[in-house]
N, C-alpha and C positions, 0 to 999 in steps of 0.2 A: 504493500500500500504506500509505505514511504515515497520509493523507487518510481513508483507512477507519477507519486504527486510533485515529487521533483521533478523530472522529465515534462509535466505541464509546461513549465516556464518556458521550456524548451520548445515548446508543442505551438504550431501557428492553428490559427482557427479557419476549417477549411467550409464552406459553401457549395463547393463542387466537386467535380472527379477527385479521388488519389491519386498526388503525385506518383507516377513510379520509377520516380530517377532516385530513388535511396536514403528520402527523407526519412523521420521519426513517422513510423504507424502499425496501429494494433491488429493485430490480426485474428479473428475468430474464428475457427474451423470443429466440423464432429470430432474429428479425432487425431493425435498427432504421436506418429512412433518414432520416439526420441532415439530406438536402435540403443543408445545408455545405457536409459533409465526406465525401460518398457513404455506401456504405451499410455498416454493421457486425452482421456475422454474431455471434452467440450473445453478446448485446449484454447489459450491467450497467449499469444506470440507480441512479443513488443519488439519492433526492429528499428536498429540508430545507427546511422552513420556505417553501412555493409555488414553488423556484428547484430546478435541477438542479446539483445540485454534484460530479458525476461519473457518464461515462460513456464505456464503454469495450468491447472483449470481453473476454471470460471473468475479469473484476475479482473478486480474492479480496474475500467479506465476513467481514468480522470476525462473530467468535459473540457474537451479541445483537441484533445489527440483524437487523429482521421482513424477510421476505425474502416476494416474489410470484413465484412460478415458473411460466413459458407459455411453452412452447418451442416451442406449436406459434402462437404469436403474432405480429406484427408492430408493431411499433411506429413512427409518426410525429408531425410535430408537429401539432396540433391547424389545424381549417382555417380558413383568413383569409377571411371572404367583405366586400371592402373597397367595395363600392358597391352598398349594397341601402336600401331601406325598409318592411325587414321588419318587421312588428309595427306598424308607423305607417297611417296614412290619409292615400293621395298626394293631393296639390294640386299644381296647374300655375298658371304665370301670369308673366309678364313683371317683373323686380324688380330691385334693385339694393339690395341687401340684405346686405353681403361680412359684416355684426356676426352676424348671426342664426344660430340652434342651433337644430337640429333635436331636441335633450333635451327642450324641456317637453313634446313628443307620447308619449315614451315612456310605454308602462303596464307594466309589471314582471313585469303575472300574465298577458299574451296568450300564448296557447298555441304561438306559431308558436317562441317562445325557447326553449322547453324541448323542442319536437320537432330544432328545429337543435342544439342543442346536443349531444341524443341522435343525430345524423347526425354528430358530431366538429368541428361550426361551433364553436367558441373565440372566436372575433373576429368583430363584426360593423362593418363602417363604415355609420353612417347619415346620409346624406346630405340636404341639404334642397330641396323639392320646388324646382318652376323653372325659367325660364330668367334669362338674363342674369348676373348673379353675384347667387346667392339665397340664398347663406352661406355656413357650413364645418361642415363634417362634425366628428362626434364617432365614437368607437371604442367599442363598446361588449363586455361579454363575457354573454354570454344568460343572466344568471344575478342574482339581487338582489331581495331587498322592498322596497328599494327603488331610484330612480334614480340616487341618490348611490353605491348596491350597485355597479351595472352600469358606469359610465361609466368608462373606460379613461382616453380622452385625450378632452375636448372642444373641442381644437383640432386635427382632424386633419386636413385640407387645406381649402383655399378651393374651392368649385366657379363654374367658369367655365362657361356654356353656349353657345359660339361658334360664328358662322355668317359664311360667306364673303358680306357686306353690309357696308356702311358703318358701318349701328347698328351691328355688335359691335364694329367695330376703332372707332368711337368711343368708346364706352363705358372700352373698355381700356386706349384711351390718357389718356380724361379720366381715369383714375382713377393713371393710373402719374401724370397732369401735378399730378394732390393730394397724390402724393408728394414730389414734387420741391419742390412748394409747402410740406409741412410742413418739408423738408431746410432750406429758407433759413429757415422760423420756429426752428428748435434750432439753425443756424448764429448768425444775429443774437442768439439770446437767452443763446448760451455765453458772442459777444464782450463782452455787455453785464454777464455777469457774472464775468466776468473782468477787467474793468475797473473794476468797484465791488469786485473782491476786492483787486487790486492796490490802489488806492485809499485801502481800509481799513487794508490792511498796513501801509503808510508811513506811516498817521496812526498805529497801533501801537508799530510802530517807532520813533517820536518822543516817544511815550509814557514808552514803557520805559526811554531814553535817561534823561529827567528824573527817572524814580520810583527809577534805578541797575542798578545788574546785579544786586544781590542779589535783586531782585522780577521782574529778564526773562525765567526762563524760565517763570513762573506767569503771566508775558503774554504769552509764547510764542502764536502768530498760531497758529491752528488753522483752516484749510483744508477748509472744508464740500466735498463731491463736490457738483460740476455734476448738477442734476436736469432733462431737457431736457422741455420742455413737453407735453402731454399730446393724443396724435395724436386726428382726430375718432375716432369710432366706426367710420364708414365706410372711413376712409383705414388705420385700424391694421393692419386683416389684411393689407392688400397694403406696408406696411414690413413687418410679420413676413412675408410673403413674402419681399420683397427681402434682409429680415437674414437668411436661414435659418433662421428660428424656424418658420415652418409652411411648408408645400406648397401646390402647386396641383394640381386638377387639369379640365384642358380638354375639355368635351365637345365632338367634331366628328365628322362624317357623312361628311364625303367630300373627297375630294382637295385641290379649292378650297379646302376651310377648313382646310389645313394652311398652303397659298400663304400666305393671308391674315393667317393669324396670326400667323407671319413677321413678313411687314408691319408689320404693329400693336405688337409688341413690341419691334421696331428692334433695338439692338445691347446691349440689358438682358439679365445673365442672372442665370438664379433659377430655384430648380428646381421642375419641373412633370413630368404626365405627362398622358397621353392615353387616356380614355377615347372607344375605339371603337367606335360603336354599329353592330353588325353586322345589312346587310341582304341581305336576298337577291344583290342583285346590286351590292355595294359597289363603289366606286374605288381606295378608299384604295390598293391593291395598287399603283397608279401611284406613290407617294411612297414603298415598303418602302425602299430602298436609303438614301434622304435623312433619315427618321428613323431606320433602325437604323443610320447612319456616326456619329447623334450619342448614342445609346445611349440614347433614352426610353423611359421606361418605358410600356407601353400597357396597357389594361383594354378586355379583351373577352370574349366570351361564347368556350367554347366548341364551335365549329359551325363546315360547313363552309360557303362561301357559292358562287355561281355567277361567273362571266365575263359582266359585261355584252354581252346580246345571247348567247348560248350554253347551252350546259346543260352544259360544263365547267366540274369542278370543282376547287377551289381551296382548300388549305388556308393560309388565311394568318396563323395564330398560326407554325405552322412559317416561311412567309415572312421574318417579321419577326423571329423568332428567328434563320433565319441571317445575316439580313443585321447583324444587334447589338443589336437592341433586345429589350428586358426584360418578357417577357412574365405580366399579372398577371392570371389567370382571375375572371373573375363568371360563378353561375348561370346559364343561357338564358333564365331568367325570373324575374322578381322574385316566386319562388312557393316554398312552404315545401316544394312536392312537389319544384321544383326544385334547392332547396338539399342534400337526402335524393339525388336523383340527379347531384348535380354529378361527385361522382370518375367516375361509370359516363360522363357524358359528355366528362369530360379523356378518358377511357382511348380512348375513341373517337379522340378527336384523334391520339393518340399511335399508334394504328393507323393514321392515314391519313398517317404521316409524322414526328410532331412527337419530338422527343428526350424521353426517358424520365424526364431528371433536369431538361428545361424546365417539364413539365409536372407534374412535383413541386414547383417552387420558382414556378409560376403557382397553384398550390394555396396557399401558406403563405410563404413569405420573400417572393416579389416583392408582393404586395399587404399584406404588414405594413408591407414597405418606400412604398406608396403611403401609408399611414396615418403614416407616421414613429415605426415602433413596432420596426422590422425589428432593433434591437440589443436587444431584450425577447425579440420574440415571431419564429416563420417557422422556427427549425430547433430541435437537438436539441444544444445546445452548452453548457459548464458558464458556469451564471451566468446562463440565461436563464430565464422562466420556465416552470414545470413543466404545461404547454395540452399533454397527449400523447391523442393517440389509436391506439386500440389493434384491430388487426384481426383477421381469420382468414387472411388471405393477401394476396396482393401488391394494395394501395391501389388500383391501378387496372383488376384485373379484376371485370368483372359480378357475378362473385359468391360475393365478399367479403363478409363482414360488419363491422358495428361490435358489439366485444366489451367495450369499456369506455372511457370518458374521463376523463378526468384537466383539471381545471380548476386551477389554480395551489394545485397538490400536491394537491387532494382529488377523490377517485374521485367521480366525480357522477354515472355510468352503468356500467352492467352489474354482475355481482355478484363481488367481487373477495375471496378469503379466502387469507390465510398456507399 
């Protein structure tokens, strides 16, 4: 109540339509699945300035904030779709490439942005073509004239493309062994400057001795911060891995190349997830229990897939979800018809077994969280920002529609009036 009545002051007194360029306004809808904090019946949304700064049920507004009233509405948060190459033109090819951006491909005005964006896509992660480590992903929101507009984060995880072979698990160790290698270059070049600081001080301090105490503390020793040497190009993303500064994230096919990667990483940890590329008759289902005892996050399509050798079938988002791991949905197809029908084919999943509130936060929070965006972007909580999309009924049934979208506070779809 406070929080509203302050925000009044703030609040112009409107007469006509709602601005929807990202001003102060309330928003009343039947139901809003915060993905969070489960779901809130006859929900009060306050949005200021592209951030949600309150949301609640039945929230008194104060008289003068513009109010939007859809009771027969649903609200969630905008959809994260975290491994696409949407609107780009893919290239394949063997690389070692961990500096390189996939941003100079973007073009602003490709039609496929503004059709997702009208589908409630919010976030797109685009990743760069490849295998081997062929860069890092940037986060993009489908919307800008230009690409400076659009780019979220463009450091949004490293991609690995890894395969149960020697080449990969060399690769991965030569590049953890360049790490190690610049560790002892910022070790040796601390002690050396630590040694020319101490150095100095004392010839300082002998200084100031002579000139008296009236002139010591205007010779008072001032203490530059240690600046440690500057990582190659190649080597930096994987220390910003290891520091937690970016993510990774692993492509692999099949059971083997979980073994191995193992392997190749030893007793290092740093966080990573697992992009799983779903085929017909996957493995992976051999490993469910060993990565979800360690809670990875996975990226998969979702679809159901078969039992090697059978025509039983298997849903293994559900799988991995019970076993603990963190389920992050991508389209079935890197297609804009795809991305328009992604919720129609969660809901499938969630027919064939998978929990209702997994496959909401595989929609939006678990794939924000693969982008390192998940305390911005993925739910419906005060402080985050304001990526809502807004429906005609429950997100996951067939047919549903999108009724409007909200891109960081500004209505960018459907027709929204006071």
């Amino acid at each position: 109540m406070t929080i509203l009545t302050t925000l009044l002051a703030l609040a112009p007194v409107l007469t006509g339509p709602v601005d929807p360029s990202g001003g102060l306004v309330a928003i009343k809808v039947g139901r809003a699945e915060t993905v969070s904090h489960g779901p809130i019946d006859h929900a009060v949304i306050l949005v200021d300035n592209g951030k949600i700064v309150e949301i609640g049920a039945d929230l008194p507004v104060a008289r003068g904030i513009p109010v939007i009233e859809r009771p027969e509405w649903v609200v969630m948060p905008g959809l994260v779709s975290c491994y696409t190459r949407l609107g780009v033109e893919s290239r394949a090819g063997q690389e070692f490439n961990p500096e390189a951006s996939p941003t100079p491909e973007i073009d602003p005005r490709h039609p496929d942005y503004k059709e997702a964006l009208e589908a409630g896509v919010t976030t797109l992660g685009l990743y760069p073509p490849g295998t081997g480590v062929p860069g890092h992903a940037a986060a993009l929101r489908p919307k800008g004239k230009a690409i400076g507009d659009m780019v979220v984060d463009e450091d949004a995880y490293l991609k690995v493309y890894f395969r149960a072979n020697s080449a990969s698990k060399k690769l991965v160790r030569d590049a953890w062994t360049k790490v190690d290698e610049y560790d002892d270059k910022v070790k040796k070049a601390k002690e050396k400057w630590e040694k020319d600081n101490k150095s100095k001080g004392s010839d300082k301090k002998e200084e100031e001795k002579k000139e008296g105490e009236a002139k010591a503390e205007e010779k008072k020793d001032d203490k530059k911060t240690f600046v440690p040497p500057e990582a190659d190009p190649k080597v930096k993303p994987f220390v910003q891995v290891r520091d937690g500064e970016l993510g990774m994230l692993v492509s692999i096919t099949q059971a083997a190349d979980w073994a191995h990667w193992l392997d190749a990483i030893g007793e290092r940890k740093f966080d990573y997830a697992l992009r799983v590329v779903m085929t017909r008759e996957i493995d992976i289902y051999e490993v469910t229990e060993e990565i979800g005892k360690r809670g990875v996050r996975l990226v998969m399509e979702p679809q159901i897939t078969l039992v090697p050798g059978t025509m039983r079938q298997r849903n293994l988002a559900m799988e991995f979800a019970t076993a603990g791991a963190k389920i992050a949905f991508k389209p079935r197809n890197d297609t804009i018809q795809d991305h328009v029908a992604w919720r129609r084919h969660v809901g499938e999943i969630v027919g064939a077994g998978l929990a209702r509130d997994a496959a909401l936060r595989g929609l939006t929070l678990e794939p924000a969280a693969v982008l390192g965006l998940d305390k911005q972007l993925g739910s419906l909580e005060k402080g985050k920002t304001a990526n809502l999309l807004f429906l005609s009924g429950d997100p996951l049934e067939p047919t549903t529609n999108v009724e409007a979208v909200m891109l960081d506070g500004e209505f960018v779809f459907g027709e929204v009036k006071e």
